[in-house]
DOSEVEX-318991 format. One record per residue (C-alpha): x, y, z; residue number from 1. Coordinates in nm, 4 decimals, m for minus. Each point is the difference from the previous one (the first is absolute). Example, Ala and Ser with C-alpha at 12.3 -4.5 7.8 and 13.67 -1.06 7.14 Angstrom:
// residues 2
px  py  pz  i
1.2300  m0.4500  0.7800  1
0.1370  0.3440  m0.0660  2
This chain:
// residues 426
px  py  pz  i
m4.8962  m17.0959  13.6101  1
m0.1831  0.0825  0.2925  2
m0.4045  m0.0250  m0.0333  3
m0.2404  0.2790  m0.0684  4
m0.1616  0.0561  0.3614  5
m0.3495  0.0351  m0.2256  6
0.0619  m0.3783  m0.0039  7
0.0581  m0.0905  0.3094  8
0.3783  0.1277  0.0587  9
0.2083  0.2530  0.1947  10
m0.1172  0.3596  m0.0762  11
0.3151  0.2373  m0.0342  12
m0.1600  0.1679  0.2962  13
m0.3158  0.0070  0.1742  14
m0.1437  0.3879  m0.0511  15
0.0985  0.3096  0.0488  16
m0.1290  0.1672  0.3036  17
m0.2032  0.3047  0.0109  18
0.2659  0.2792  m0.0684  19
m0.2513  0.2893  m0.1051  20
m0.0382  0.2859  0.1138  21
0.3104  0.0486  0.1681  22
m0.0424  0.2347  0.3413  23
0.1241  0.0353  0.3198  24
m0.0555  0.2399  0.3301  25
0.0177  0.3158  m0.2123  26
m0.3111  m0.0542  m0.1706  27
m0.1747  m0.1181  0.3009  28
0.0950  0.2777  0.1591  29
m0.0712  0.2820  m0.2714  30
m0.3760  m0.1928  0.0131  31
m0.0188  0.1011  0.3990  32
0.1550  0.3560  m0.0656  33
m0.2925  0.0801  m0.2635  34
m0.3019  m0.1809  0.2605  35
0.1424  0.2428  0.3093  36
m0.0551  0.2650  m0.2048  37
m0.2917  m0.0088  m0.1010  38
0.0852  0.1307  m0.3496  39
m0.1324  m0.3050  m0.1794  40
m0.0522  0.1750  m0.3362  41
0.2296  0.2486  m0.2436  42
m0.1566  0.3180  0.0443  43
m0.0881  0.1405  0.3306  44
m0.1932  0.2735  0.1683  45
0.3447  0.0668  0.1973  46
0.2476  0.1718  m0.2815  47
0.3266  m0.0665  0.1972  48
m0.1120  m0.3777  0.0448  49
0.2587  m0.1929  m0.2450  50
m0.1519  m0.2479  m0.2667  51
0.1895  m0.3253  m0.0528  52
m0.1585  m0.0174  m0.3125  53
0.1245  0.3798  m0.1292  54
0.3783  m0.1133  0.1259  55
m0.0471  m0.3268  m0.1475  56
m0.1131  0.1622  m0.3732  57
0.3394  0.2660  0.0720  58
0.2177  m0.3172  0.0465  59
m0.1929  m0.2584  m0.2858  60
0.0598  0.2751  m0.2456  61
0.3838  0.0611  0.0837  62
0.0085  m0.3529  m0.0258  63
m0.0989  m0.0609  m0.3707  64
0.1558  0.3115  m0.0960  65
m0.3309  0.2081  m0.0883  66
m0.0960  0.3491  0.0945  67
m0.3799  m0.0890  0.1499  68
m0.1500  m0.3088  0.1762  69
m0.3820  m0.0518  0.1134  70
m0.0460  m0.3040  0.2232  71
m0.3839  m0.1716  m0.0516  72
m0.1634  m0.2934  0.0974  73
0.1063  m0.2796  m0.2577  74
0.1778  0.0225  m0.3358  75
m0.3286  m0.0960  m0.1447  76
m0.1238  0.3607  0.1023  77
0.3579  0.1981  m0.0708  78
m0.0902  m0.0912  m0.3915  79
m0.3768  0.0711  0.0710  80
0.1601  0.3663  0.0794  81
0.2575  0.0258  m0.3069  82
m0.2633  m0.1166  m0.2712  83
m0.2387  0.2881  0.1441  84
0.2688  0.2461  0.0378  85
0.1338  m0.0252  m0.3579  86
m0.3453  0.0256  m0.1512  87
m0.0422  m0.3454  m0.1489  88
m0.3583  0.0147  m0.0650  89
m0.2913  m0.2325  m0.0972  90
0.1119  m0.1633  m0.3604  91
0.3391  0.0785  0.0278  92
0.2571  m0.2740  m0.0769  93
0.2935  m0.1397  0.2048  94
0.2578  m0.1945  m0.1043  95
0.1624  m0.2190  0.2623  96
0.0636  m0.3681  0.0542  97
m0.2040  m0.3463  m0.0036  98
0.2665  m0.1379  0.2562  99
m0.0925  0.2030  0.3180  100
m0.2458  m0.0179  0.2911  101
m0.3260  0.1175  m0.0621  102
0.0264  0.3487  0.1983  103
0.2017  0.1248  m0.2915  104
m0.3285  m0.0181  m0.2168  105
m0.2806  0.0495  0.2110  106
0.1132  0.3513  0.0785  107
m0.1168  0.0496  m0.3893  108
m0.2612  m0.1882  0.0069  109
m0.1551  0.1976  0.3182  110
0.0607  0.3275  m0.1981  111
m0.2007  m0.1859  m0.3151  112
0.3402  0.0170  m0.1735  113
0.1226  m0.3092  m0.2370  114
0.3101  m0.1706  0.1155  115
0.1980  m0.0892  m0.3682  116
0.2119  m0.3177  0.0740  117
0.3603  0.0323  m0.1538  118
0.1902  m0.3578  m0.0002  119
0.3025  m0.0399  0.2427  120
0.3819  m0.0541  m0.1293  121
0.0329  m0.4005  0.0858  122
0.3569  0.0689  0.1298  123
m0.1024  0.2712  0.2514  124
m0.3498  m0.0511  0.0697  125
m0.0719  0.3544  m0.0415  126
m0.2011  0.1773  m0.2669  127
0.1403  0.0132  m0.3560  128
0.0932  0.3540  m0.0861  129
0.0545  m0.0773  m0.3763  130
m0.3644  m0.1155  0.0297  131
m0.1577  0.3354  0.1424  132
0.0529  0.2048  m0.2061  133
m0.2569  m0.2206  m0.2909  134
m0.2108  0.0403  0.2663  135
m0.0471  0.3590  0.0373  136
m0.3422  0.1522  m0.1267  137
m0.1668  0.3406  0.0233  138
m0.1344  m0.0830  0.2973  139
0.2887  m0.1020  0.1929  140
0.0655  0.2090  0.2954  141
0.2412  m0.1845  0.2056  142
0.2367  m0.2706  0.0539  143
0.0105  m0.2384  0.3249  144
0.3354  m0.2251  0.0346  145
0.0463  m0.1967  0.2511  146
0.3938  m0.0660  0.1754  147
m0.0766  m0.3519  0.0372  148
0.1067  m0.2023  0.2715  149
0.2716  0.2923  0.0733  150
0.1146  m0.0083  m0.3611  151
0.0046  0.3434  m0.1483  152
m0.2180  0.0548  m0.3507  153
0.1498  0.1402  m0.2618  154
m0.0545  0.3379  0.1004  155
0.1886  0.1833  m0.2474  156
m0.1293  m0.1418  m0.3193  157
m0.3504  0.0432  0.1846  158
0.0714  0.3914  0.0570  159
0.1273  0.0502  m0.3383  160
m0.3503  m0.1482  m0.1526  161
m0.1759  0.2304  0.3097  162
0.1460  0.3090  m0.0861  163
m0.0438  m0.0852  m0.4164  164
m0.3781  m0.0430  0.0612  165
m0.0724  0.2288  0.3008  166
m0.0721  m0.2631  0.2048  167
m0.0066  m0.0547  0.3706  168
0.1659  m0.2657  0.2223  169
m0.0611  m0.1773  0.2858  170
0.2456  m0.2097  0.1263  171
m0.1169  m0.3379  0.2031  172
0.2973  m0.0270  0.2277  173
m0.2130  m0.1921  0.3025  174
0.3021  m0.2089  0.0357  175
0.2585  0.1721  m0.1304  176
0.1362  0.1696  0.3383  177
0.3151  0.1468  m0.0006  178
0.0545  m0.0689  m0.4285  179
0.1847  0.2222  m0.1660  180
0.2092  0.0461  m0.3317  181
0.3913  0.0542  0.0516  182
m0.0561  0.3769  m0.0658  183
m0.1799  0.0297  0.2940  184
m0.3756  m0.0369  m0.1451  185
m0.2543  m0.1695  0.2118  186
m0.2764  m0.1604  m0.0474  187
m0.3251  0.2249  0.0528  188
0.2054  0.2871  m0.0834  189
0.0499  m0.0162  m0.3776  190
m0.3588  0.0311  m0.0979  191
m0.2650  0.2485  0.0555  192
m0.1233  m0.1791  0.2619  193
0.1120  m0.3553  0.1673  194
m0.1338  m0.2289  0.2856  195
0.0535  m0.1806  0.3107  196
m0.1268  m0.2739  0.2059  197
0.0729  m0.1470  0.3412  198
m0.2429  m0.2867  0.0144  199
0.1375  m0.2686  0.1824  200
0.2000  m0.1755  m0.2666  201
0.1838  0.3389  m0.0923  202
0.3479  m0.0018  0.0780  203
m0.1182  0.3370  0.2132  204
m0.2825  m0.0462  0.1425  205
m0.2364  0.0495  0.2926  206
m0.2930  m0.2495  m0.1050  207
m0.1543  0.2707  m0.2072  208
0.0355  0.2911  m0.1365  209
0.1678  0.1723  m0.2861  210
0.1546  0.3433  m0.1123  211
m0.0475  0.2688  m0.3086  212
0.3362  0.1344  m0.1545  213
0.1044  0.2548  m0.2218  214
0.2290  0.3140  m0.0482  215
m0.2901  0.1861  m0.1450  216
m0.1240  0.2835  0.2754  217
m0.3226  0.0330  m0.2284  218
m0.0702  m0.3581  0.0676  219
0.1237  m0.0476  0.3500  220
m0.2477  0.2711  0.0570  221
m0.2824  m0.1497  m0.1570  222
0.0408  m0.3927  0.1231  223
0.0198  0.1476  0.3681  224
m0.3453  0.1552  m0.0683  225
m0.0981  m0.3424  m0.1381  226
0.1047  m0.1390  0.2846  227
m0.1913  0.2226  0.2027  228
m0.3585  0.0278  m0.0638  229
0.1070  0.2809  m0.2487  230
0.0913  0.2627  0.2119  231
0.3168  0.2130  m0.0429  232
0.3124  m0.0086  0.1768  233
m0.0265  0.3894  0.0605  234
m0.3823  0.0067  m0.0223  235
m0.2527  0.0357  0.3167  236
m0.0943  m0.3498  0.0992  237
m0.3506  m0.0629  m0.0393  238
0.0609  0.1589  m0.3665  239
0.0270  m0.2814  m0.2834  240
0.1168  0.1234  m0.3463  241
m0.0394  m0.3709  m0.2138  242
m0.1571  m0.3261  0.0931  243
0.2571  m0.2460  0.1910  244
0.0283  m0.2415  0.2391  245
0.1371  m0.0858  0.3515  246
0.2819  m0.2017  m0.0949  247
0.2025  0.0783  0.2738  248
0.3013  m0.2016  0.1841  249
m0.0411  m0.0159  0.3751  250
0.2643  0.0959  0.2467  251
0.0406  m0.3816  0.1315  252
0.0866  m0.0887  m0.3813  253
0.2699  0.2733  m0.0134  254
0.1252  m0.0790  0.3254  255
0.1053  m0.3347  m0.0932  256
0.1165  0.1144  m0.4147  257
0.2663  0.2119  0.1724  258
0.1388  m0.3014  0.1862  259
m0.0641  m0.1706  m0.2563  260
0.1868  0.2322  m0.2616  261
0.3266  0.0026  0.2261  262
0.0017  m0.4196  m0.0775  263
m0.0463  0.0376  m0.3878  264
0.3564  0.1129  m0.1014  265
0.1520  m0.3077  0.1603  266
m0.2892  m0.2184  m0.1075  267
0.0525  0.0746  m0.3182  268
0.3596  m0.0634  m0.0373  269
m0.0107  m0.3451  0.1548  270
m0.2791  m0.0604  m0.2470  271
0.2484  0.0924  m0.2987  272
0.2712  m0.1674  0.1549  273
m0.1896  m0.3212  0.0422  274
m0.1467  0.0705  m0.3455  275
0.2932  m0.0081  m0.1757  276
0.1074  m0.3286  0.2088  277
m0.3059  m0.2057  m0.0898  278
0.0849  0.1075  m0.3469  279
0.3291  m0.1530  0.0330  280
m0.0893  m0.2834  0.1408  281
m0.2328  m0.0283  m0.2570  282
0.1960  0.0449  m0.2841  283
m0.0029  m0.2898  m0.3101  284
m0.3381  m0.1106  0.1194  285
m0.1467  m0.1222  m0.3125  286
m0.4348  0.1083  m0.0351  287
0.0373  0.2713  0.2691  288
0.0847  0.3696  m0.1290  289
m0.0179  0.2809  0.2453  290
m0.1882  0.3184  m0.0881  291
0.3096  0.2344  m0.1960  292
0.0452  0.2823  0.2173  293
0.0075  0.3407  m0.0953  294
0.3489  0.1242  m0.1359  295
m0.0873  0.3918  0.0951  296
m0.0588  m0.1200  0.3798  297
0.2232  0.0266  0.2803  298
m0.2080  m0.1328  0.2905  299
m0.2537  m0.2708  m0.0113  300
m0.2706  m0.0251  0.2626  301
m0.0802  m0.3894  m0.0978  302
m0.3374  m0.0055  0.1242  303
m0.0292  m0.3222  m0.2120  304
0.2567  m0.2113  m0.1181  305
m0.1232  m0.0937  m0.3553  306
0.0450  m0.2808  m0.2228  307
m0.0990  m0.0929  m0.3556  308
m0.0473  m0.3835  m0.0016  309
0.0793  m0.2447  m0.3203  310
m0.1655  m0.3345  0.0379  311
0.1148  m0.1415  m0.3366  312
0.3340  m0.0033  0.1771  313
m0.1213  m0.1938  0.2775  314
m0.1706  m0.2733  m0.2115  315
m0.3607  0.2139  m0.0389  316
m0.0222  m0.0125  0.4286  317
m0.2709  0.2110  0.1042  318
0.0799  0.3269  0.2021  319
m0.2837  m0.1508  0.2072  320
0.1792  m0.2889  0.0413  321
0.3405  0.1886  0.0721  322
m0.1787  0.2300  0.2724  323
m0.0876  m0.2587  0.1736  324
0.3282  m0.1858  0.0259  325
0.2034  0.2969  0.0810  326
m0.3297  0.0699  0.3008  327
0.0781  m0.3430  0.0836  328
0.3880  0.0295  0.0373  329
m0.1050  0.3763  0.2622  330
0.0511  0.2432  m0.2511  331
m0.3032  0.1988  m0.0693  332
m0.1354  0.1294  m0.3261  333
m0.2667  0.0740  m0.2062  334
m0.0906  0.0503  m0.3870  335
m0.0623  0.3515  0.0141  336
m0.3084  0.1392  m0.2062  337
m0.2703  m0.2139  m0.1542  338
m0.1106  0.1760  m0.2397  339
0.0760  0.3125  m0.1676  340
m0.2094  0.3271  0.1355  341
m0.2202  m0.0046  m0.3256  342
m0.1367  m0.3361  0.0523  343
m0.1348  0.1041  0.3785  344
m0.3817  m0.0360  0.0394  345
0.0165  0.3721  0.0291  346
0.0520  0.0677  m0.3459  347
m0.3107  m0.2411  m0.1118  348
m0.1708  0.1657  0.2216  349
0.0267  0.3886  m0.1001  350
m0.3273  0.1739  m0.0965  351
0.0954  0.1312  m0.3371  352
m0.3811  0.0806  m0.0921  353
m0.0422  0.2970  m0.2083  354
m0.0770  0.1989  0.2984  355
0.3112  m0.0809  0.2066  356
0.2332  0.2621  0.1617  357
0.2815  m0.2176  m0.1748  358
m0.1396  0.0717  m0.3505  359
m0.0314  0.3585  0.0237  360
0.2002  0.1138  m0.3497  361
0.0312  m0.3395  m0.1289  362
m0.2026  m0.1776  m0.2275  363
0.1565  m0.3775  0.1044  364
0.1401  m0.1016  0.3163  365
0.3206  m0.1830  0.0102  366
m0.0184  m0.3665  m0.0517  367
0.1794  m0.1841  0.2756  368
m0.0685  m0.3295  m0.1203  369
0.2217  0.0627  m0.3159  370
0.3167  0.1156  0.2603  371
0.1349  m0.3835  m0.0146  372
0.1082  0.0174  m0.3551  373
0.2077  0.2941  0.0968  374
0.1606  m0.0597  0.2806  375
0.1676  m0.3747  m0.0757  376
0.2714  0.0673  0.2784  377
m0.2833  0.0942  0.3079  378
m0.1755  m0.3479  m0.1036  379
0.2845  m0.1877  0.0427  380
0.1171  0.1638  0.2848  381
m0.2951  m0.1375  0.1976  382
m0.0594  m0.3323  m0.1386  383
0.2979  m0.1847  0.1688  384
0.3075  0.1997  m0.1413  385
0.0523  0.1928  0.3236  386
0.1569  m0.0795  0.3532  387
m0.0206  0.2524  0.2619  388
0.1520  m0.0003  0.3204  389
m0.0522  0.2845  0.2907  390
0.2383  0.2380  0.0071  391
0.0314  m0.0086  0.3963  392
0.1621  m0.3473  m0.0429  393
0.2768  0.1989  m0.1159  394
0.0398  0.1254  0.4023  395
0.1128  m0.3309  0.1032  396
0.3662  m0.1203  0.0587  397
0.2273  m0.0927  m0.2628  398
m0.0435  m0.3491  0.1033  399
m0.3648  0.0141  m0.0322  400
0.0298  0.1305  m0.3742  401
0.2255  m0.2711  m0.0433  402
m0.3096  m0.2562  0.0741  403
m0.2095  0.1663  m0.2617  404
0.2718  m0.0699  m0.2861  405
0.0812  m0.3417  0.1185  406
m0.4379  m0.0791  m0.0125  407
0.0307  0.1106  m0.3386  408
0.2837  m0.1793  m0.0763  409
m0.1220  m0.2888  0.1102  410
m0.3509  0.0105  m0.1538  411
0.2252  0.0083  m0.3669  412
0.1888  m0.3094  0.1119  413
m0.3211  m0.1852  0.0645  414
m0.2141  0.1964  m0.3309  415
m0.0120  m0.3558  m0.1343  416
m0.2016  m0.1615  0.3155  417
m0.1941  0.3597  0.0251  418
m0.0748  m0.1133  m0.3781  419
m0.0698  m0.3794  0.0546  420
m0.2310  0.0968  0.2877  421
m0.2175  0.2431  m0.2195  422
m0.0930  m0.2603  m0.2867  423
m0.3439  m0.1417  0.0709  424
0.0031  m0.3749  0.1050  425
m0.1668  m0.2236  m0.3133  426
């Protein structure tokens, strides 16, 4: 039985070297073509001059299989755009998920709108559709899923309750790039409206920035005035029909999406093939359950690889504990969330005084501090039942996925020393 390296043995490996972003000479040079030209932002007071970001939106949309795309400056502000261009006013409610990052929610919260926390399905991670619809009030105007970790919501039991209650939809898909359904459905294009990013971590990315979708021409219309200070597409340019914003993508951050676009195809079928090998490898491990994956599906982005951890099967070992032998042996990973969204300062912090913009039409505000009791599956999911690992370690060779099974392996042959080592000395 070889010894955990936490402990002073051999590590399965050492690290894994920096592997994201991947690039090459075509994005460095796409980054000189757009500085000789001096075109350095999408619109220009030359009409023939091309816009890398206008081809980019042309390809991005072909891509996901939706009619329009509207490239911004972060996901955070392509949801800013939808939850203004759907009408989702102050007091409204939204139901989404507890088990998200926080840009989901504070999109509501900037439009004085209350964020209603559904629980998540502990197989999938994702939010509960046989919960929503117990959720639904008179003031619900929308609902916000979010695909994951590249794992699809259920998106037809979600548009079945949408189109039942007249409500709208906004699907999350920030890392869902290139998901879609066997019938050809992508993500961002089943909704009304869907989102976008290409932070740094996204499996598309140029460090930031993010992109509107939709096959709706009334709302493709009205999130490129968003976009744009609130002018028109046709209209005269110093004319501004609604209040908006700059949220514009620059012409260096398109330059490199289109390189990086032509990568994401391949990318993302070495990620499933090295998905479905780690899986294998992993197979019979008692304690460690991956995420199910969504049977509707046909291609998975794996932006995360996700596991649901069982410490009663490895003698009460604490995923703290685990983390940091599986660190130890050069396989990096993390816990994922702390805390559920509800229990963020944020929500302790929310002026719900009589006179607030969130209680206009409401006589009591939502209490977050009662969310806990309803969403059993979010708490445990972030206090030590989850493993994640990042998605791009699915790049690597075969070989190198191989380590990450063997670490794991080996961290179950030697649970009872990780055990031993945890009890406090008397």
């Amino acid at each position: 039985m070889n010894k955990l390296a936490l402990f002073g043995g051999k590590p399965v490996r050492k690290s894994f070297p920096q592997n994201w972003p991947e690039f090459g000479q075509d994005e460095e040079e796409s980054l000189r073509e757009v500085v000789r030209s001096g075109k350095w932002w999408m619109y220009s007071y030359v009409p023939e001059t091309l816009s890398r970001v206008a081809k980019f939106e042309r390809k991005f949309a072909r891509f996901q299989r939706v009619k329009h795309c509207l490239a911004v400056s972060s996901g955070s502000a392509a949801l800013e755009i939808c939850v203004r261009a759907l009408g989702i006013k102050p007091g409204d409610e939204v139901i989404t998920t507890p088990y998200t990052f926080i840009a989901t929610v504070s999109c509501l919260l900037n439009h004085y709108a209350f964020p209603v926390f559904v629980d998540i399905d502990p197989a999938t991670y994702q939010i509960d559709p046989r919960r929503v619809e117990a959720a639904i009030t008179e003031r619900t105007k929308a609902i916000i899923p979010v695909h994951f970790g590249g794992n699809m919501a259920d998106m037809d039991s979600l548009m079945l309750l949408a189109r039942k209650y007249n409500l709208k939809v906004i699907e999350d898909a920030a890392q869902a790039h290139s998901a879609c359904y066997h019938d050809g459905r992508s993500a961002g294009g089943i909704g009304d409206m869907g989102i976008f990013s290409f932070q740094w971590s996204k499996n598309l990315t140029c460090g930031e920035g993010g992109a509107v979708t939709t096959s709706d021409e009334r709302l493709a219309d009205l999130a490129w005035s968003l976009r744009h200070y609130g002018r028109e597409r046709n209209g005269i340019w110093y004319q501004h029909y609604r209040s908006g914003w700059n949220l514009r993508m620059s012409e260096f951050q398109a330059a490199v999406l289109l390189t990086q676009l032509k990568r994401l195809k391949s990318q993302t079928l070495r990620r499933m093939r090295n998905y479905r090998l780690v899986m294998k490898l992993l197979d019979g491990l008692p304690g460690v359950k991956p995420m199910a994956l969504n049977p509707a599906q046909k291609v998975f982005p794996h932006h995360l690889v996700i596991f649901r951890y069982f410490p009663e099967e490895w003698g009460n070992v604490p995923l703290e504990k685990f983390l940091k032998a599986l660190e130890a042996e050069g396989i990096p990973a993390g816990p994922g969330y702390p805390i559920p969204l509800y229990r963020q300062p944020v929500f302790r912090n929310l002026d719900f005084s009589r006179t607030s913009p969130f209680m206009i039409g409401r006589k009591k505000p939502v209490n977050y501090q009662e969310c806990a009791d309803s969403c059993p599956n979010a708490e445990a999911a972030c206090a030590g039942h989850t493993i994640w690992l990042a998605g791009r370690l699915l790049l690597f060779e075969p070989k190198d996925i191989r380590t990450v099974a063997e670490a794991f392996w080996k961290l179950w042959e030697n649970r009872a020393h990780l055990l031993e080592q945890n009890k406090p000395s008397r």
